[in-house]
DRENLUMMI-208088 format. One line per 2 residues: number of its first residue (from 1); for each residue x, y, z of N, C-alpha, C. Coordinates in steps of 0.02 Angstrom, whole numbers, plus 50000, padded with zeros to 5 digits. Layout:
<mivexs>
NUM	X Y Z X Y Z X Y Z | ...
</mivexs>
This chain:
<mivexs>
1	50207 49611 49294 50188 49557 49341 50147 49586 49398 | 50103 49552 49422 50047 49565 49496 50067 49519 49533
3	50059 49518 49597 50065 49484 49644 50002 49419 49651 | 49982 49422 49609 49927 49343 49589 50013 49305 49531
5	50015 49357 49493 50081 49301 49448 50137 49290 49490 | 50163 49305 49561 50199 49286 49590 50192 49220 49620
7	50138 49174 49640 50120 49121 49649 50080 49124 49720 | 50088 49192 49756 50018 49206 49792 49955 49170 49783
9	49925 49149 49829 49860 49142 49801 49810 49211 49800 | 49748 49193 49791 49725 49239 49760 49690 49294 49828
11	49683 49257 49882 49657 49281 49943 49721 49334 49976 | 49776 49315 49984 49834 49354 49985 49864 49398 49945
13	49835 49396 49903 49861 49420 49847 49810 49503 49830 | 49737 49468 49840 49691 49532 49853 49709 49571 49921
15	49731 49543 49995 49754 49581 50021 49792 49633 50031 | 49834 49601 49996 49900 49666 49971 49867 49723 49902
17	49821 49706 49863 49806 49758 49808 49749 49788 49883 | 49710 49769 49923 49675 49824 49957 49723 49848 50001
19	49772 49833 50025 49830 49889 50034 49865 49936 50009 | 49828 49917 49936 49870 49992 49905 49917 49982 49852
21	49960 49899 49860 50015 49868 49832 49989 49842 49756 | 49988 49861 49708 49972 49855 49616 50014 49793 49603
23	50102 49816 49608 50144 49764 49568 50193 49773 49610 | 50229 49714 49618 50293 49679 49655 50354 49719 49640
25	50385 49740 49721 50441 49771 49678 50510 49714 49634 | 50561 49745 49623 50584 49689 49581 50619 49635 49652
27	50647 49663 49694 50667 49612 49743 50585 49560 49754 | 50531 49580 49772 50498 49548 49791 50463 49487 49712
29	50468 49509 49663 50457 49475 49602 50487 49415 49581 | 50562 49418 49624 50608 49386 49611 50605 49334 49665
31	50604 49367 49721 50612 49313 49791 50559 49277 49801 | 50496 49306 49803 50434 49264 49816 50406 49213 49781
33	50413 49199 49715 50433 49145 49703 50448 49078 49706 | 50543 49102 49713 50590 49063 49731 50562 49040 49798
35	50562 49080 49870 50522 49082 49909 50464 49000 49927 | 50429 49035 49866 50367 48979 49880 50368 48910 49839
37	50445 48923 49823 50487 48855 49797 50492 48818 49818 | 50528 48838 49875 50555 48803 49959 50613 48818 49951
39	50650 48874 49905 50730 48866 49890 50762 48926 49931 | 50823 48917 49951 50864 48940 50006 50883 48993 49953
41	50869 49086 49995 50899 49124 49954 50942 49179 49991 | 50991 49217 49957 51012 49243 49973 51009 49321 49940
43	50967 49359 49969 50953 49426 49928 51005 49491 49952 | 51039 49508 49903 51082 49587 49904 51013 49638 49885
45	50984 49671 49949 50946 49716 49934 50936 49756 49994 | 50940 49819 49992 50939 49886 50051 50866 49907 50080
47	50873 49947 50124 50832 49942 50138 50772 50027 50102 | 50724 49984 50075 50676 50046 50044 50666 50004 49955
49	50689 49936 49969 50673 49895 49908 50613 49849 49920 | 50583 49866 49961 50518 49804 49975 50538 49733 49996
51	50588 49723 50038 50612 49656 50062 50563 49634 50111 | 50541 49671 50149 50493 49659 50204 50453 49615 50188
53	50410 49646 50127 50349 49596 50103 50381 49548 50055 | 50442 49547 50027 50480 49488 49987 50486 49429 50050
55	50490 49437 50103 50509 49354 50142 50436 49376 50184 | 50411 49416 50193 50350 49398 50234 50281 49378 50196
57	50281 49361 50139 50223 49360 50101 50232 49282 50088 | 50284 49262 50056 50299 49194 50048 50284 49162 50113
59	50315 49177 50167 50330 49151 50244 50236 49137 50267 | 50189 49215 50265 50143 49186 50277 50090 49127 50237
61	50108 49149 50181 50086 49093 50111 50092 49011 50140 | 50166 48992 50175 50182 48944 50163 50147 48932 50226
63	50145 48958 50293 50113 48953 50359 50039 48952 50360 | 50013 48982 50311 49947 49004 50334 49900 48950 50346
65	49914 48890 50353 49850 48823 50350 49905 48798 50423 | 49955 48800 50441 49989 48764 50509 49958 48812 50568
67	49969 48776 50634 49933 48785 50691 49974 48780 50718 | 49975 48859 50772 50036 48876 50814 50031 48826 50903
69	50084 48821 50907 50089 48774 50955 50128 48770 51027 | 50114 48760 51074 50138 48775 51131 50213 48787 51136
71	50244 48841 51122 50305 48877 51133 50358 48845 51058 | 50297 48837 51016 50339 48807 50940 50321 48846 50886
73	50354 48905 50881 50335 48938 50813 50376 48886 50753 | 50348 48904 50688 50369 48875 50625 50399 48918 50610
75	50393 48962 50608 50455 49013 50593 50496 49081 50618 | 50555 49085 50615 50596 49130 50626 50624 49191 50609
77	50611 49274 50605 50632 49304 50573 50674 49361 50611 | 50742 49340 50599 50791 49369 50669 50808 49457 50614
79	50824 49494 50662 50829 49559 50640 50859 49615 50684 | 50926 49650 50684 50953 49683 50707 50934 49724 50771
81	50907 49759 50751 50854 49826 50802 50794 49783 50824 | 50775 49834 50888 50700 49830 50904 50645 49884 50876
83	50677 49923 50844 50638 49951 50793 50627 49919 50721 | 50667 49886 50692 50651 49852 50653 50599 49792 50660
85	50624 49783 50719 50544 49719 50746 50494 49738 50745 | 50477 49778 50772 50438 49820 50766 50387 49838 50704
87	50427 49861 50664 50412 49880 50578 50392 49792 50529 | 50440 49761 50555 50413 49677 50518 50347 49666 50542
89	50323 49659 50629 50279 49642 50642 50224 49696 50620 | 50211 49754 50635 50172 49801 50596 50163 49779 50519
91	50207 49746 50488 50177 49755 50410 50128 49642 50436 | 50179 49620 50454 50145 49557 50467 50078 49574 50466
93	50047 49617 50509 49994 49615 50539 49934 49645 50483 | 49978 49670 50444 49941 49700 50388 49929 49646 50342
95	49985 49617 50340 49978 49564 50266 49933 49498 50279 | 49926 49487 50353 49895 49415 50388 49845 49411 50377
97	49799 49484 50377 49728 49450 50398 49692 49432 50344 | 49634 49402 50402 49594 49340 50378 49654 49248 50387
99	49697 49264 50392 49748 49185 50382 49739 49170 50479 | 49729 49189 50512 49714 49174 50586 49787 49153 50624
101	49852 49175 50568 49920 49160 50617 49914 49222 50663 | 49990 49195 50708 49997 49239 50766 50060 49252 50762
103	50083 49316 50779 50171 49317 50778 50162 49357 50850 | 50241 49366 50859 50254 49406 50930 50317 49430 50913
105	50345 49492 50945 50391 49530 50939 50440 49516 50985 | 50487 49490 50998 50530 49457 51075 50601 49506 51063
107	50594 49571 51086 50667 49587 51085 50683 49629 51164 | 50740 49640 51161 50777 49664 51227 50748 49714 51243
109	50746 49747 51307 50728 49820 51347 50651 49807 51354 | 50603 49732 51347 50567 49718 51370 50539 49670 51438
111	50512 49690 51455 50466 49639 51508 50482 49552 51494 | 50516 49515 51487 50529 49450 51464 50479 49395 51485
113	50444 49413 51538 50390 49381 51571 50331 49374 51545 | 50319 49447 51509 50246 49454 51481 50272 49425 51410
115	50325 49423 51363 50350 49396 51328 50348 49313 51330 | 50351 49278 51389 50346 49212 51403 50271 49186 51417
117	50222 49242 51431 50156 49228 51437 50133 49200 51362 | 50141 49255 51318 50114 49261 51251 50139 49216 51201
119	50232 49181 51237 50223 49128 51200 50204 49058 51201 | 50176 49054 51268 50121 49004 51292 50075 48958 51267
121	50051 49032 51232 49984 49027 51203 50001 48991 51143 | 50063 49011 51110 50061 48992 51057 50057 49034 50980
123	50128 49024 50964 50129 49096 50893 50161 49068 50836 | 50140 49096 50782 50154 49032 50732 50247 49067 50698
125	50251 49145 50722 50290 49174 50693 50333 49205 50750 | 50396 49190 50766 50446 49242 50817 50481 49287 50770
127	50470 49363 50805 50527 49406 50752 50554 49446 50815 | 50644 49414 50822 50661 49436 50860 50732 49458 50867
129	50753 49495 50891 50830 49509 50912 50846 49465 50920 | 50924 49434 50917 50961 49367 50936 50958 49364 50989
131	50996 49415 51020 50996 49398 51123 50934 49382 51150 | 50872 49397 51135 50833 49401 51168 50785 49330 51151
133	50811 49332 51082 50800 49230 51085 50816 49202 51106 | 50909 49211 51121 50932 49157 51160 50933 49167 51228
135	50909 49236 51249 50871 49216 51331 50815 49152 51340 | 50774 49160 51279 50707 49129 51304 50752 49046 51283
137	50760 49040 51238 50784 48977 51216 50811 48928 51274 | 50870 48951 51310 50907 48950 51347 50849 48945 51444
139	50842 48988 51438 50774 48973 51494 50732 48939 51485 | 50725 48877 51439 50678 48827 51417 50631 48847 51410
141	50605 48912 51390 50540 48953 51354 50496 48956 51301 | 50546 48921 51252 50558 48933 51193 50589 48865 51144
143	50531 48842 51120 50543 48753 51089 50564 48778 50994 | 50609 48754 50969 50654 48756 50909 50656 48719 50866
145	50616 48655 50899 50621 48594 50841 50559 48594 50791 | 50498 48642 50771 50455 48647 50715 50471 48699 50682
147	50538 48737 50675 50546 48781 50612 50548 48750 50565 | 50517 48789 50540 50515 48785 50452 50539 48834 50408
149	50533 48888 50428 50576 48939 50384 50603 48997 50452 | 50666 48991 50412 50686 49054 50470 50732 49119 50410
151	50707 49191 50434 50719 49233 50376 50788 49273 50425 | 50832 49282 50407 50915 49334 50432 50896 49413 50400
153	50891 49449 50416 50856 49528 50390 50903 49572 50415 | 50921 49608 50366 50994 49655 50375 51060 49614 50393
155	51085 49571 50384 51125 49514 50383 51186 49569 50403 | 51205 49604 50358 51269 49644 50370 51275 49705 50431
157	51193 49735 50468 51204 49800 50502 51223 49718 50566 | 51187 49669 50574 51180 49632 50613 51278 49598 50625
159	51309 49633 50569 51388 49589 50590 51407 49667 50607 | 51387 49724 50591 51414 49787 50598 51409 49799 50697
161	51330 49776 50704 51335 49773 50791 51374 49730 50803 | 51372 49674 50805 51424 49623 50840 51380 49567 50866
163	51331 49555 50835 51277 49503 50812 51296 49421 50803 | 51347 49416 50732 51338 49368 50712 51352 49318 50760
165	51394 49306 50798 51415 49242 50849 51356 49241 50870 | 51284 49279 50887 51205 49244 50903 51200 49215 50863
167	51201 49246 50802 51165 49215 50745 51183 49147 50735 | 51248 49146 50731 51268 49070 50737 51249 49019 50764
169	51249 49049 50822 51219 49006 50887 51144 48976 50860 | 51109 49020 50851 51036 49023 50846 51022 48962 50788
171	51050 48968 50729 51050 48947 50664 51069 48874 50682 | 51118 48861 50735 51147 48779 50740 51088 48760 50795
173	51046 48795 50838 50976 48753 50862 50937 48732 50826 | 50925 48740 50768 50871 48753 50697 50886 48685 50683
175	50830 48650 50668 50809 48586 50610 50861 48604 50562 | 50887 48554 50542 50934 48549 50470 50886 48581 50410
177	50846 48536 50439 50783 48546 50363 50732 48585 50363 | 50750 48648 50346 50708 48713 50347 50741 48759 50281
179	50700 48791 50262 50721 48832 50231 50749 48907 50262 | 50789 48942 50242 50842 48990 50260 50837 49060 50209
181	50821 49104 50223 50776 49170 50183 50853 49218 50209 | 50881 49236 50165 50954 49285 50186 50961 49361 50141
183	50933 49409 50201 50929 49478 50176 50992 49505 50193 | 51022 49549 50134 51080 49583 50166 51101 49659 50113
185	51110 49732 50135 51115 49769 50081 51194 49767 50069 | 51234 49727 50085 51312 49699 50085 51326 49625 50083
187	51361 49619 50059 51394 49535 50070 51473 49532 50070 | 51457 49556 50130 51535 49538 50148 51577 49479 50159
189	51634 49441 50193 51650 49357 50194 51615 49345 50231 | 51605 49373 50292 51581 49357 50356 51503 49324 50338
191	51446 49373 50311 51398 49359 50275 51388 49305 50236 | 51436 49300 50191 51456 49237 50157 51437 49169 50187
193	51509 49196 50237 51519 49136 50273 51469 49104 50318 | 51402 49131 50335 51325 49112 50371 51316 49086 50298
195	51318 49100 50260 51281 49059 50198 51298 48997 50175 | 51349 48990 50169 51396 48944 50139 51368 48898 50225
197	51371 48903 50264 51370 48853 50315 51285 48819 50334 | 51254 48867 50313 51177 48879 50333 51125 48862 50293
199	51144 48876 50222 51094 48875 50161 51117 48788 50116 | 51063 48782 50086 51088 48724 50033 51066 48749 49968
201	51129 48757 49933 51100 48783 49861 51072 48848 49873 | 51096 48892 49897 51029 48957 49898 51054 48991 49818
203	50983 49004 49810 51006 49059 49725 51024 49161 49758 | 51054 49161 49727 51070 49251 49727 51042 49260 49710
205	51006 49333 49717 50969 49399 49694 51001 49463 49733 | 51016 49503 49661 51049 49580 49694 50993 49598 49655
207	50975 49644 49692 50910 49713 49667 50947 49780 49718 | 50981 49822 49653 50995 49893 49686 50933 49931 49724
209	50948 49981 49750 50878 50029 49765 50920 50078 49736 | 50866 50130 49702 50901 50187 49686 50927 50230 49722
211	50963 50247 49717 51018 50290 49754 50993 50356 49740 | 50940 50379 49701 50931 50469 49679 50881 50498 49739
213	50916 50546 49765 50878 50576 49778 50831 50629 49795 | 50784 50639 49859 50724 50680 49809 50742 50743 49796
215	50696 50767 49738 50714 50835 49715 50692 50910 49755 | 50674 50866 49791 50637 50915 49849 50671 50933 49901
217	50735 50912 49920 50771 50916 49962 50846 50948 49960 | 50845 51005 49952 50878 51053 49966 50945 51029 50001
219	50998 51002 49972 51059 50977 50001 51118 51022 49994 | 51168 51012 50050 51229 51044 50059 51264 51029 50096
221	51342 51053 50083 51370 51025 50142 51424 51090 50184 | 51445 51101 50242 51478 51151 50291 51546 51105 50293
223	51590 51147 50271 51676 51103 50301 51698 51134 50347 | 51707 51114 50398 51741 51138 50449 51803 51081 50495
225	51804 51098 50550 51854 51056 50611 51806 51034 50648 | 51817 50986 50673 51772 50928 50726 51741 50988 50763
227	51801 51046 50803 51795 51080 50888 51743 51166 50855 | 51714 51162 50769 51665 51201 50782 51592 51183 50748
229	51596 51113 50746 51555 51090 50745 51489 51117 50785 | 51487 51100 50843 51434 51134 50890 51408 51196 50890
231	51454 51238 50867 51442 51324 50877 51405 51314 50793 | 51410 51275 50751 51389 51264 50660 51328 51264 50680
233	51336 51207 50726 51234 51165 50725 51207 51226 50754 | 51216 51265 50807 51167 51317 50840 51143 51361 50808
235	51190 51392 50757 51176 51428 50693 51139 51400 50659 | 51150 51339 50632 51102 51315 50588 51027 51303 50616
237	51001 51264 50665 50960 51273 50712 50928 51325 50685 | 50976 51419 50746 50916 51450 50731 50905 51494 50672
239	50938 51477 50628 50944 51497 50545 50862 51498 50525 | 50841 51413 50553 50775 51392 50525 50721 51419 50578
241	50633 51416 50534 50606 51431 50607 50601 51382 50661 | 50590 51433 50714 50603 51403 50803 50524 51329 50794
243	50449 51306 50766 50449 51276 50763 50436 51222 50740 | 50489 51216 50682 50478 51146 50629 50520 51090 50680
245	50509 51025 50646 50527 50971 50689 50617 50943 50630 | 50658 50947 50672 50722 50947 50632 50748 50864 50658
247	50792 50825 50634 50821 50775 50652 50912 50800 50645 | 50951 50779 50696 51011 50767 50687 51051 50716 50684
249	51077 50682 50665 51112 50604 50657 51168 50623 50676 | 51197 50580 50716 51276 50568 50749 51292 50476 50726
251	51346 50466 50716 51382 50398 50711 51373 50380 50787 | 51386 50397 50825 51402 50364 50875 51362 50403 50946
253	51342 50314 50994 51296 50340 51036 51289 50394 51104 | 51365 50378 51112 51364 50443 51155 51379 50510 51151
255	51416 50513 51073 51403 50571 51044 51326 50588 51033 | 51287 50540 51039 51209 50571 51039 51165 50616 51110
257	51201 50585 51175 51192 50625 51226 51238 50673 51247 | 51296 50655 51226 51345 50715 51230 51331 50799 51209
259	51286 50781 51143 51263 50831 51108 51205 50874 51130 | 51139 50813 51133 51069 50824 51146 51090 50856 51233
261	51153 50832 51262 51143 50904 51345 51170 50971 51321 | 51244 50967 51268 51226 51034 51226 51197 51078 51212
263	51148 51036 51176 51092 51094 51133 51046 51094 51204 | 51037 51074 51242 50976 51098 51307 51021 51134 51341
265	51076 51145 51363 51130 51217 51400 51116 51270 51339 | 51113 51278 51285 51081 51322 51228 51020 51317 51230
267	50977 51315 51256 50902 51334 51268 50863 51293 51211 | 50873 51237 51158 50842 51219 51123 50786 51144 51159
269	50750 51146 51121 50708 51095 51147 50714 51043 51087 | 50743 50991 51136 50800 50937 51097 50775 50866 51142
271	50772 50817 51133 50782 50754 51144 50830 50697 51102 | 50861 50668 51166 50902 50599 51139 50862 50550 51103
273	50891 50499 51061 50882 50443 51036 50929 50398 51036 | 50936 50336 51056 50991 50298 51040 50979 50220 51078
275	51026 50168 51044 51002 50107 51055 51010 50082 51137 | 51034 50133 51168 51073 50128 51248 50979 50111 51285
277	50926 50147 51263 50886 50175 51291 50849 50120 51312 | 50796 50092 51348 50752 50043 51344 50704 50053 51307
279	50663 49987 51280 50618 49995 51235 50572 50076 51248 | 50539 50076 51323 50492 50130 51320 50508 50187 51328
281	50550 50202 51332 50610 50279 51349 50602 50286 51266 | 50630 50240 51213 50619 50249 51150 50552 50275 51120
283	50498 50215 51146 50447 50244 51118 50420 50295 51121 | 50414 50320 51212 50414 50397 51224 50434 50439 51178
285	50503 50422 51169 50530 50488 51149 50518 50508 51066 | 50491 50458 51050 50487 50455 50976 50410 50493 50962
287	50338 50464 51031 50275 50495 51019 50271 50575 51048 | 50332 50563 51093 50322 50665 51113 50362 50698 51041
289	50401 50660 51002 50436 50692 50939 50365 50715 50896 | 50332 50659 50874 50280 50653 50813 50228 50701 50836
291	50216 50716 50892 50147 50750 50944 50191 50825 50939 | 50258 50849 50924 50288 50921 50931 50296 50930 50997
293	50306 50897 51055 50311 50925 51120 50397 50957 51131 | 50431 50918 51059 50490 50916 51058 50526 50947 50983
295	50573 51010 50969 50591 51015 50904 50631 50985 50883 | 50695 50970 50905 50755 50912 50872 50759 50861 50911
297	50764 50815 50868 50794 50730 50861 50854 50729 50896 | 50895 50696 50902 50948 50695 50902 50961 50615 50893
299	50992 50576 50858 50993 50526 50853 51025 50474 50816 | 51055 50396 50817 51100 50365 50782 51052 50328 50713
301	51068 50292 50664 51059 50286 50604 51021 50217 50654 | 51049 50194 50690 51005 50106 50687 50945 50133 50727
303	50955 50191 50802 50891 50201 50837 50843 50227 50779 | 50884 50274 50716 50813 50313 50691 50774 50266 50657
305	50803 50194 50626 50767 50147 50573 50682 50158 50629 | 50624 50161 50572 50570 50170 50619 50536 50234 50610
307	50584 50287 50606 50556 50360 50619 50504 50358 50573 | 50458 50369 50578 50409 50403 50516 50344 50454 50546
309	50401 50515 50538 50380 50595 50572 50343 50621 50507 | 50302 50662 50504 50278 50691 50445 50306 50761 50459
311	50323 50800 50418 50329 50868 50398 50425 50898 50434 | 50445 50834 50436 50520 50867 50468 50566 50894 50397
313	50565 50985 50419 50596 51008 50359 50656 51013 50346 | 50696 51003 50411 50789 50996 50420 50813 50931 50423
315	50854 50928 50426 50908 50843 50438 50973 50881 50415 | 51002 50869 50498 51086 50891 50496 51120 50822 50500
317	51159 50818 50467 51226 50783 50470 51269 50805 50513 | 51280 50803 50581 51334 50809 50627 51375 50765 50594
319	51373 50698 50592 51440 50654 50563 51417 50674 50489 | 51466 50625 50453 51449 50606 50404 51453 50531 50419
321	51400 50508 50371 51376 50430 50382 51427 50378 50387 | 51446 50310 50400 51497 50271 50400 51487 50235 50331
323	51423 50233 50319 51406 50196 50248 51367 50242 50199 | 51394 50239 50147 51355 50305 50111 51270 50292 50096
325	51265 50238 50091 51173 50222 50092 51136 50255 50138 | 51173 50259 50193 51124 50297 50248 51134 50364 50250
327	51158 50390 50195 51160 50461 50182 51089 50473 50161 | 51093 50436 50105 51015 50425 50093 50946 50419 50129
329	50964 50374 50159 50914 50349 50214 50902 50401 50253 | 50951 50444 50300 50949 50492 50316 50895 50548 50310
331	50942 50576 50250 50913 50649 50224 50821 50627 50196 | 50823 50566 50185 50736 50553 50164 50705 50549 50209
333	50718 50577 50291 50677 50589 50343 50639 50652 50307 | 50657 50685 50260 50641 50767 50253 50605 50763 50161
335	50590 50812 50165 50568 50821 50071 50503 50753 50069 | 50479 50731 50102 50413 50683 50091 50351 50720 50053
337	50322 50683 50015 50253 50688 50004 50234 50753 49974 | 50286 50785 49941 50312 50834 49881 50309 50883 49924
339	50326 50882 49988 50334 50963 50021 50416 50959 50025 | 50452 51008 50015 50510 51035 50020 50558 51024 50088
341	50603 51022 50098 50640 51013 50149 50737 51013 50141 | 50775 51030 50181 50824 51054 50192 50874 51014 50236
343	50930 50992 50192 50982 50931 50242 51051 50965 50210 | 51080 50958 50280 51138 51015 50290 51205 50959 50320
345	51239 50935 50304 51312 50894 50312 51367 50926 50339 | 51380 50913 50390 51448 50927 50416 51511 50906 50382
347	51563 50915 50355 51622 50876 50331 51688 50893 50363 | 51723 50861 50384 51785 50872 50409 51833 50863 50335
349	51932 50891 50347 51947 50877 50273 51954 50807 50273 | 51975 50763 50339 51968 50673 50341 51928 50650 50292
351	51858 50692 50307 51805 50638 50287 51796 50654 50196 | 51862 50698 50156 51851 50694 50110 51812 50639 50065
353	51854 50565 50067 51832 50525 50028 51765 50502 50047 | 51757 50478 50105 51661 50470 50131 51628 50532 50071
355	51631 50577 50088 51587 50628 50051 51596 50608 49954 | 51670 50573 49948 51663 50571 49878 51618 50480 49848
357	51610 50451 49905 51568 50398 49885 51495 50414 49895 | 51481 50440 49940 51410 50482 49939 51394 50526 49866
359	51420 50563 49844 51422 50606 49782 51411 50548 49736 | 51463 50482 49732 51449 50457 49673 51382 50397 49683
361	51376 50384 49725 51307 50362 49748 51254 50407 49731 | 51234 50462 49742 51174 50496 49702 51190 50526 49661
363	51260 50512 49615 51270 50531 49548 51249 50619 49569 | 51268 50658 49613 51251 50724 49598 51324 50741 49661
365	51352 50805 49626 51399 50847 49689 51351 50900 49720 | 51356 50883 49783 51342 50935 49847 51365 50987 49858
367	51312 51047 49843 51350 51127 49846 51373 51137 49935 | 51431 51147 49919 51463 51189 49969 51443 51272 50018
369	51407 51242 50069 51402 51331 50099 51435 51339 50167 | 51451 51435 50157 51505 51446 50201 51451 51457 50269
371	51495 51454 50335 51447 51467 50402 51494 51521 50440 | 51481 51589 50453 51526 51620 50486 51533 51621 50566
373	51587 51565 50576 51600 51545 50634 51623 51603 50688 | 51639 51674 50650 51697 51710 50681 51626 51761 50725
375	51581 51764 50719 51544 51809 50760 51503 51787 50819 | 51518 51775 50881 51483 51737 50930 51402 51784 50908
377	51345 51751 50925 51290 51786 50937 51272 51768 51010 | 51218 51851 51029 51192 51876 51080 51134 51782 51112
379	51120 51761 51063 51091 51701 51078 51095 51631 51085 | 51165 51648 51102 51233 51591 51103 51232 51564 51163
381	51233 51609 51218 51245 51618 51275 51188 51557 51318 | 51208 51516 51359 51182 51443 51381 51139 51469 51437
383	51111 51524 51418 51059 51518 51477 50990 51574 51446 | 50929 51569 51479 50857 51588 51461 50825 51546 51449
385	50767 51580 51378 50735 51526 51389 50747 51480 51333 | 50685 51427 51334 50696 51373 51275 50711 51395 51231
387	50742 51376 51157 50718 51379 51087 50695 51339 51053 | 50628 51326 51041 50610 51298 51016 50541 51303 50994
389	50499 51328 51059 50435 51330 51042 50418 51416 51076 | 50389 51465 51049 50341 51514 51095 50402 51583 51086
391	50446 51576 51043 50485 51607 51030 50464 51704 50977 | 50477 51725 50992 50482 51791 50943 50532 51782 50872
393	50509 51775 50820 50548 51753 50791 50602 51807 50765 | 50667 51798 50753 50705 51861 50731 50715 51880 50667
395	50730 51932 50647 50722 51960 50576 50767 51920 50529 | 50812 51881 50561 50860 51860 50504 50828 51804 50483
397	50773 51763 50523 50737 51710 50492 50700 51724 50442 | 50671 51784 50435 50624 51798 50389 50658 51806 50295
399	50717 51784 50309 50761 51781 50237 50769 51709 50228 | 50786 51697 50171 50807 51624 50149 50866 51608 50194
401	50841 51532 50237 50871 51527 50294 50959 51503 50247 | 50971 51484 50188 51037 51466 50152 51067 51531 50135
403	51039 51605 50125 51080 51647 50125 51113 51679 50165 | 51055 51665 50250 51089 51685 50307 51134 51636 50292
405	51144 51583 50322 51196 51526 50334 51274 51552 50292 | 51250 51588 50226 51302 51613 50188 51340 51660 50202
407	51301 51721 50243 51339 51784 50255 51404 51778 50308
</mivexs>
């Protein structure tokens, strides 16, 4: 199937093949469609299955001849993060042209004012965080009665923050009579239960994403105790050279600055990430990452959705993930575009079973390597200079950085 046999027309449809896009993935084959049916769906699909362009291709299809209107978009596409907003409107913008709609990005840690200018004018598409809709909503900013389709995107990270009571909210301002687009890589009751209240008739679609992954990526995992955790990562650090661009993932957000002042009392050149931050503190920190002004990440699974660093050859697992998918998600910061790369897992003995649903999720067991905790090094010590950039490199780097890690 091509995206002309999906029921695209043919102007939309050439847009996406001069993007690069041949054939539909199977989520999008299935939904778009249904989609341009008018039928209420509910899709089980993760993220790295092409959902994006599954509700945004239909959505602009069905918009593209309506005329945006003084503070009345036709449609709605609510979504967890402001990095994820971000990433919808970026592909929007790709898939639109020539159709002359307008969307706008309305989420928190922004300017709300310049946000209220732009929807003035008039946008045919809002893609926004819940709270930050129901600021504008609520401040009479923001008119609700010409939706026509409104899309729920990550349905389940969105009950994992503590979301859904917006969502609710949001969904009972909405025209009865709209259609209802429901992305989720879980369906839990809660999930459910937005459906069952929200949708009429919606059809299911589960489309797995594959769980394998790449062969290029050099995986393992370190068992240790929570309290040598820190003294693990510094080793590992300067195991590799002083300057490739590394990411670290933590579960939780203040374990993300807790850490990232860590590794800077150890001389590394490290920056935070995390959803605490305001929008432009984020973006900063993400263009001094991609530009090298900076060698490690440090950062949570929802701030990193977004990252797309080229050439990062490490990814540590400080936690291990809460959901084994984002093990995945994770470690595919690294090994891109057939260059090689290296992701290293912390495990406590707790987190036995986490590690045994991860294993059976990429159908492969994770070799085990030892880290010898028992020898402080001369470069341990929380003071000099950086590590990261301008460094002399030391002889033990010049070996396979997994056999040091071994000795």
């Amino acid at each position: 199937m091509n995206f002309l046999e999906t029921g695209l027309t043919s102007e939309l449809a050439q847009t996406i093949t001069n993007l690069g896009y041949e054939t539909p993935t199977p989520v999008q084959e299935q939904a778009i469609p249904l989609a341009l049916q008018g039928k209420d769906i509910v899709a089980c699909a993760q993220t790295g299955t092409g959902k994006t362009a599954a509700f945004l291709l239909p959505t602009i299809e069905i918009l593209k001849h309506s005329r945006s209107r003084h503070r009345m978009p036709s449609a709605i596409i609510l979504v967890p993060t402001r990095e994820l907003a971000t990433q919808v409107y970026d592909n929007f913008m790709e898939y639109s042209q020539g159709t002359r709609l307008k969307a706008i990005s309305v989420v928190g840690g922004e300017i709300i004012s310049i946000q209220e200018r732009v929807l003035k004018r008039g946008v045919d598409i809002l893609i926004a965080t819940p709270g930050r809709l129901i600021d504008l909503f609520e401040r009479g900013k923001l008119l609700l009665s010409n939706i026509k389709v409104v899309v729920i995107d990550e349905a389940d990270r969105m009950l994992d923050m503590g979301f859904m009571p917006d969502v609710d909210r949001i969904l009972a301002y909405l025209p009865k009579l709209r259609q209802t687009l429901l992305f989720s890589a879980t369906l839990p009751p809660e999930v459910k239960r937005i459906s069952e209240s929200y949708q009429i008739k919606p059809v299911e679609i589960k489309v797995s994403r594959s769980a394998k992954t790449a062969d290029t990526i050099d995986q393992s995992i370190v068992r240790l105790d929570e309290m040598q955790k820190r003294t693990a990562l510094r080793k590992v650090l300067r195991s590799f050279p002083s300057t490739e661009p590394t990411v670290v993932f933590c579960n939780r957000k203040k374990d993300v600055d807790i850490l990232a002042k860590s590794l800077v009392r150890h001389r590394f050149s490290v920056q935070a990430l995390h959803g605490d931050m305001d929008q432009r503190s984020r973006n900063e920190t993400l263009e001094n990452f991609r530009k090298g002004n900076y060698r490690i990440l440090v950062t949570t699974d929802v701030a990193a959705r977004g990252i797309d660093v080229s050439g990062i050859t490490l990814v540590v697992n400080f936690d291990v993930p809460i959901h084994e998918e984002d093990y995945v998600h994770r470690i595919g910061r690294t090994g891109r575009a057939g260059k090689t790369g290296t992701a290293i897992m912390f495990v406590m003995k707790s987190e036995d079973k986490k590690l045994a649903r991860i294993e059976k999720l990429i159908k492969h067991t994770v070799k085990e390597i030892k880290i010898d905790l028992s020898e402080v090094m001369e470069e341990d010590e929380p003071t000099g200079s950086v590590v990261g950039f301008g460094r002399i490199t030391p002889s033990f780097m010049l070996v396979d950085p997994l056999k040091f890690l071994a000795r």
